[in-house]
N, C-alpha and C positions, 0 to 999 in steps of 0.2 A: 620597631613596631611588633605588637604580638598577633597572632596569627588571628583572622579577620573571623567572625563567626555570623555567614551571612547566611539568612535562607531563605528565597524564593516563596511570595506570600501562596498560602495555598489554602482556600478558604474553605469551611465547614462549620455547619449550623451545631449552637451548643444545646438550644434545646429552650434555652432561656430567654424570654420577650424580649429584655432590659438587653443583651445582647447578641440576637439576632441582626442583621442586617445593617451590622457594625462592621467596614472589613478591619479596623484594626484591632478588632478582640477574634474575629472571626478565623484570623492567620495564626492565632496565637495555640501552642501545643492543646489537646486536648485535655481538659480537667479529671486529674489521676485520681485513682482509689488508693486507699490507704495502703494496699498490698504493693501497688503500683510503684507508690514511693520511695517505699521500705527497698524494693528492688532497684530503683534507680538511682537512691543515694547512699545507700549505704555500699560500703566497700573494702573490701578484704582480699588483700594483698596476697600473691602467692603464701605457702606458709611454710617452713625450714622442713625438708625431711632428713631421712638418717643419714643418704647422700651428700646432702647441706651440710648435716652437723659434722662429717667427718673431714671437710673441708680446710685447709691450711686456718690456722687461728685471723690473720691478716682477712682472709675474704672474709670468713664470719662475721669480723667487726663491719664492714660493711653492709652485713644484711642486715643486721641491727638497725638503721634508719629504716627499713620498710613498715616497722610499727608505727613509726610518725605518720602513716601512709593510712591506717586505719579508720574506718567509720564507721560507727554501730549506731544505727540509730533508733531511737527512743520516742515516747507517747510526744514529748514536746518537739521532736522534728519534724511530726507527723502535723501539731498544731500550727509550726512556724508555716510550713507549706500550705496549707489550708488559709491561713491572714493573706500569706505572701499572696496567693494564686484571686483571692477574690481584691485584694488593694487594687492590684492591675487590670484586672478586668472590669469592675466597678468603676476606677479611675477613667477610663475610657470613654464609658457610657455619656459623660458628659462632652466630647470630645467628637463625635461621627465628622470626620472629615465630609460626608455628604450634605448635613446640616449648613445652613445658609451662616447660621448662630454662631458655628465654628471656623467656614472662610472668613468672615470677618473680624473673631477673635487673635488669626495668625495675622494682622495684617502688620508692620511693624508701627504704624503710630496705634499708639493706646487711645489717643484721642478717637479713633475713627470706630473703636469697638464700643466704648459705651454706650450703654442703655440698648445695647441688640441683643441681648436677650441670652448672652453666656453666662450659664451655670455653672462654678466648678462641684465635680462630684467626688473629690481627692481626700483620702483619708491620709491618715499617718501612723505609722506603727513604731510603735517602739521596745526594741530588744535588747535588754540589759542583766547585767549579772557577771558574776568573780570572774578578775583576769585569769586566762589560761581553763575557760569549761566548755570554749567551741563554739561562741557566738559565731564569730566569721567564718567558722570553717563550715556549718552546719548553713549559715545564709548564703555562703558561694555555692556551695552544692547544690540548694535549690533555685539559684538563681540560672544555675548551667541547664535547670531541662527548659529552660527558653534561650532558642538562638539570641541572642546578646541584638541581631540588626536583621531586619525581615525587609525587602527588596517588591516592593509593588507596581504594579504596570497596569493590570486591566483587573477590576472588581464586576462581574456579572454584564459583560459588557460594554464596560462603560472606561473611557483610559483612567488610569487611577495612575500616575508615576509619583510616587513619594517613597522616601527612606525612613522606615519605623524604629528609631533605636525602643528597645522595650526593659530596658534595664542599665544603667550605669551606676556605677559604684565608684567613689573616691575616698580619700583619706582625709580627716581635718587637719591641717597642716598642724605643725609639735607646737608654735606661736599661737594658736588660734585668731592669728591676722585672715582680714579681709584679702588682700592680697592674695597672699597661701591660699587660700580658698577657692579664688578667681584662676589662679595659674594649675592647680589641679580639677578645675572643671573639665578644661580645654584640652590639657595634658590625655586625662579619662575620654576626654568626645572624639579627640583625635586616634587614641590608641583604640576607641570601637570600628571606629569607620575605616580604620587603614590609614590615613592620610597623613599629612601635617599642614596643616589648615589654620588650627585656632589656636595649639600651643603659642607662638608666638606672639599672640596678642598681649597676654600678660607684661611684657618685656620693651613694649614699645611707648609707654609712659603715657599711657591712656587713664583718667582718672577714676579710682573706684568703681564711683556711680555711676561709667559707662559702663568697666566693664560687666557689674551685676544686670544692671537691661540688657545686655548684649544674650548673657547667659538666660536670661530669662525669653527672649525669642527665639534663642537656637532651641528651648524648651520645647516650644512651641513648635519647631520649624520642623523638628524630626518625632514629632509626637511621643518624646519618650516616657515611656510606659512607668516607670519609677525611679527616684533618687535615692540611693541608698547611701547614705552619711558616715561612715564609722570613725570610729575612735573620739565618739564627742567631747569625750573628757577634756581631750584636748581645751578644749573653748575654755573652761576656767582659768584656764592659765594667761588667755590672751592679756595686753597693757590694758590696765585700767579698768577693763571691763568693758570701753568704750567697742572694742571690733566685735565683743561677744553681744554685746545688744542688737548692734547691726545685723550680725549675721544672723540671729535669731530673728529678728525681723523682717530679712530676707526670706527667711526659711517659711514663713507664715504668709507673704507677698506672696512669692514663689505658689503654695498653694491655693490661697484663692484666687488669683488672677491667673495664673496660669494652667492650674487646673492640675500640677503636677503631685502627684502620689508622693509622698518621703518616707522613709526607714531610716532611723533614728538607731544606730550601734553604738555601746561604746559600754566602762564600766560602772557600777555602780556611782562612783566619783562626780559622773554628769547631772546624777538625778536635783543637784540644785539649782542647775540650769534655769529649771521650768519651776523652781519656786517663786512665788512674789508677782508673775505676770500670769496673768488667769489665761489669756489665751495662747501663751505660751504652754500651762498646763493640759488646757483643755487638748490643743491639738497631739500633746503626745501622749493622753489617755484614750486618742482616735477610737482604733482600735484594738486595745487594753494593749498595756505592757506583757511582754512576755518574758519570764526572769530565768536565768542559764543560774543557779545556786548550786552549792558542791552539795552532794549525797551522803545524807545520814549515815550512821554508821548500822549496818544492818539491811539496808537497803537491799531489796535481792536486783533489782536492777544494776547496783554498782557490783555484786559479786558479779552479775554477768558479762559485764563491761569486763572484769580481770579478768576472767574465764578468758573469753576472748583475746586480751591482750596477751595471758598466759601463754597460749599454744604458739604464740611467737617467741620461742626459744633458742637459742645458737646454742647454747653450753654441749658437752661433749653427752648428758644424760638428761632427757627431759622428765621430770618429776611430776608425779601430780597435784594439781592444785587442792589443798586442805582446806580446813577453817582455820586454822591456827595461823596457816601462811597469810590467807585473808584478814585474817584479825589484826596481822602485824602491817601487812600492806598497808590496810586503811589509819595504822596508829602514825606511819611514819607517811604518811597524802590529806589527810582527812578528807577526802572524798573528793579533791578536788583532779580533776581528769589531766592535767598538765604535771601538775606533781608525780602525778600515777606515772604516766610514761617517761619521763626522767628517772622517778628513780629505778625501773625493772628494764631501761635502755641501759644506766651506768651501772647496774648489777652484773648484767651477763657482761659488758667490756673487761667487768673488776674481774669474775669468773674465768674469763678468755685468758685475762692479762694473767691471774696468778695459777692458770691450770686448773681449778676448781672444776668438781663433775657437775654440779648444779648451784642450786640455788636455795640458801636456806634462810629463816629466821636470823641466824645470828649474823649471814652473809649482804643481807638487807640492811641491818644496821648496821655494822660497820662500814657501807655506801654511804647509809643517810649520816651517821658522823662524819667521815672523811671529806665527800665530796659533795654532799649538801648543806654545809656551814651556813654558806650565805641566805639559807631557804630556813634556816632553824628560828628566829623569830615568829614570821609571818605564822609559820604552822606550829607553832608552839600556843601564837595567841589564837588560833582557831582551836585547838588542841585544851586549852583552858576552859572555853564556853563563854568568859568576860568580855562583855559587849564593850569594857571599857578598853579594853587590850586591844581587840578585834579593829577596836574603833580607829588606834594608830594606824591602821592598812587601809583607808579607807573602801580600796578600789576588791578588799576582801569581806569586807562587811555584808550580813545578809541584805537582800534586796526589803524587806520589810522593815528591819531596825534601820536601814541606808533611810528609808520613809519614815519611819515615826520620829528621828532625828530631826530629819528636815521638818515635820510638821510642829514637835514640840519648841522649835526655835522659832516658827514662828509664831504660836502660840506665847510664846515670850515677849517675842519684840512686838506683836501688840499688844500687850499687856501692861509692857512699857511705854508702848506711844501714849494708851489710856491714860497710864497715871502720871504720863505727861500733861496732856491734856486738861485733868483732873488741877493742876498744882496751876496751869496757865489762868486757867478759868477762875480760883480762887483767888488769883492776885491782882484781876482784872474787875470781878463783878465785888457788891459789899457782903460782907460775912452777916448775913441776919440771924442766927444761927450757931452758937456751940457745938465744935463737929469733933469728935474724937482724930488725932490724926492717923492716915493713912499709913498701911507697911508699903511700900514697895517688893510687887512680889519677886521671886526668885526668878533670873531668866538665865541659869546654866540650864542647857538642854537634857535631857531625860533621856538615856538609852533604855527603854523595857527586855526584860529579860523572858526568850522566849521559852513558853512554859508549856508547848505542843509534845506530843507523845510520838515521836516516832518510830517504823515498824524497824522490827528487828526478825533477824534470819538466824535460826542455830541449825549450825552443819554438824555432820556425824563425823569426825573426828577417821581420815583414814580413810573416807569415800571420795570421789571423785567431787568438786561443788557444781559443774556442769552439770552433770545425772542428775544429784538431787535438786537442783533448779527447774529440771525438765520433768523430775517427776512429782512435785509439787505446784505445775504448772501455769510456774512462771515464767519460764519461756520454753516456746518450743523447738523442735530439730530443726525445724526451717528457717526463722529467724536465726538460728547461731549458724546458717550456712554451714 
């Protein structure tokens, strides 16, 4: 079991009507400033000095993982936390454990809650976008400045003893079976709480349908504050399609009866999920999508992001970062943040390994020939621009063409049912009437090719790109810590 993260409720007024005199939003950390944030989740690893670099080559390779260790964050982790921090707290408001509405919504027959007057007030959010650009690492971060289980006894005098889980997170199992789902609930509720309790439920040939009511009152039972889902992709893959309807269905139960908050992760791949069933859409348009896409070329945010990963150097000479080195970085990543750190991780090993004093353009590319073979499609077809190339990698497709796909398909396949329809109705009613005949229109889906301008960054050539980012104030001293 991983280590427990409990905290003693401790209550304070937010300021806000809708959540005043709620102790379960009441205990909840106080709602950060964006400066706040920026300090709390971002993170920067000790960084190599000349001591470091002089170090046996052997140890150096090991400071190299401390880069994986990094986090810079950005206007949209600023936004995620902001969704995240009002889902839960919003989520709530329909939930006061002191409300009469809400004792008898926990109660375990369903039977006994209807028509008393439970509200759910649970939204859904959903955050999507290319494997490897820090959905999860960016949502665990902000899920950590809430203790994970808040420990209640007495509210303004009065006993209040309940246990508040206020955030659980699980994985879609790789099947996107009903099952897999059911056994990583319990797995997650037990590794929150400490215990071993509920894992074992899964195992003891209980059917389905109990175990998703089951999971649906411990919902209830520990008031947990939000569901967070990832890897929804997962779900397309399940048999038939038959466990992914269910479990979508669940997932929609789940929030109106239960009243539970969901976050929806996973990569662009999942966005068909929620085609074709309107309230399967509706609820992951909650409170809009938020899309993790890799950075334009030119981008001064992605130069600052290298800037940053830069000064994490082992080599025996730390060089400064140029434009030119940036220009080849983003040629052989396309801005994608996973790619980035691989290939400037297997740089300096290659470096270390063959005694190299640094790190250069042509040192770059012979990395990304040698030891990034198997990455050379994927980023060859983002490298192109062709939505139709792009379009093989699904789960690297932009989040908008991921959408206009799924929209123009089904703009197809009604258009097809239509002139279904059309041809049914003609064989059934009399022809009064000389009717030209119909084309049947085309339903290969449409990728549009995107024709937005994006900003571009030109560096002086021989300056440092940190300086000149700070002095065209894009970012400042503070932010790059």
């Amino acid at each position: 079991m991983s280590k427990v993260r409990f905290a003693r409720a401790d209550y304070n007024l937010t300021g806000m009507p809708q959540y005043d005199g709620n102790p379960l939003i009441e205990c909840l950390p106080k709602i950060l400033s964006d400066v706040d944030v920026v300090r709390r989740i971002g993170h920067m690893p000790p960084r190599p000095d000349e001591t470091e670099r002089a170090l046996d080559p052997k140890l150096r390779g090991h400071g190299i993982n401390r880069m994986k260790d990094v986090v810079v964050p950005f206007h949209i982790h600023l936004r995620l936390e902001d969704l995240f921090s009002q889902l839960i707290r919003y989520g709530y408001t329909g939930r006061n454990p002191l409300h009469a509405s809400t004792v008898r919504h926990r109660l375990p027959s369903s039977a006994e809650i209807k028509g008393h007057g439970f509200m759910s007030t649970a939204e859904t959010l959903t955050l999507i976008g290319l494997s490897g650009m820090g959905k999860t690492t960016a949502l665990n971060s902000i899920a950590k400045l809430y203790p994970q289980v808040i420990s209640h006894s007495k509210y303004k005098r009065q006993i209040f003893i309940e246990t508040q889980v206020v955030w659980l997170k699980i994985d879609c199992p790789h099947d996107g079976s009903l099952g897999g789902f059911c056994a990583a609930f319990f797995s997650s509720l037990d590794d929150a709480l400490g215990i071993e309790k509920y894992s074992g439920r899964a195992g003891t040939g209980r059917s389905i349908s109990v175990m998703l009511q089951r999971i649906s009152q411990l919902c209830k039972a520990y008031f947990i504050g939000v569901l967070i889902i990832d890897e929804m992709q997962h779900l397309c893959s399940s048999r038939g399609g038959k466990d992914r309807e269910k479990l979508l269905n669940f997932f929609v139960q789940l929030s109106n009866d239960a009243g539970i908050p969901l976050v929806y992760v996973g990569t662009n791949a999942m966005l068909p999920l929620f085609s074709g069933v309107v309230r399967n859409a509706r609820r992951a348009a909650g409170m809009g999508p938020i899309a993790f896409d890799r950075f334009p070329e030119g981008d001064p945010y992605w130069a600052h992001l290298v800037s940053q990963l830069w000064s994490y150097d082992w080599t025996k000479t730390s060089v400064p970062l140029t434009g030119r080195l940036v220009a080849k970085i983003y040629d052989l990543t396309q801005g994608d943040t996973d790619f980035l750190v691989k290939l400037l991780q297997l740089a300096q090993r290659h470096a270390i390994w063959e005694n190299s004093d640094s790190i250069t353009p042509a040192l770059l590319q012979e990395v990304y020939d040698d030891q990034m073979a198997i990455l050379h499609k994927p980023i060859e077809a983002l490298r192109s621009g062709d939505p139709l190339q792009i379009a093989d990698f699904e789960d690297l497709m932009p989040t908008k063409d991921q959408i206009a796909q799924m929209m123009n398909y089904d703009l197809a396949r009604r258009a097809d049912r239509s002139y279904l329809s059309l041809i049914t109705q003609a064989a059934i009613a009399p022809v009064m009437h000389s009717e030209k005949a119909a084309t049947k229109p085309a339903s290969k889906p449409v990728i549009p090719v995107p024709n937005e301008p994006v900003p571009t960054a030109h560096f002086v050539e021989g300056v440092d790109v940190q300086t000149q980012l700070e002095q065209r104030g894009w970012v400042d001293k503070e932010s790059a810590w």
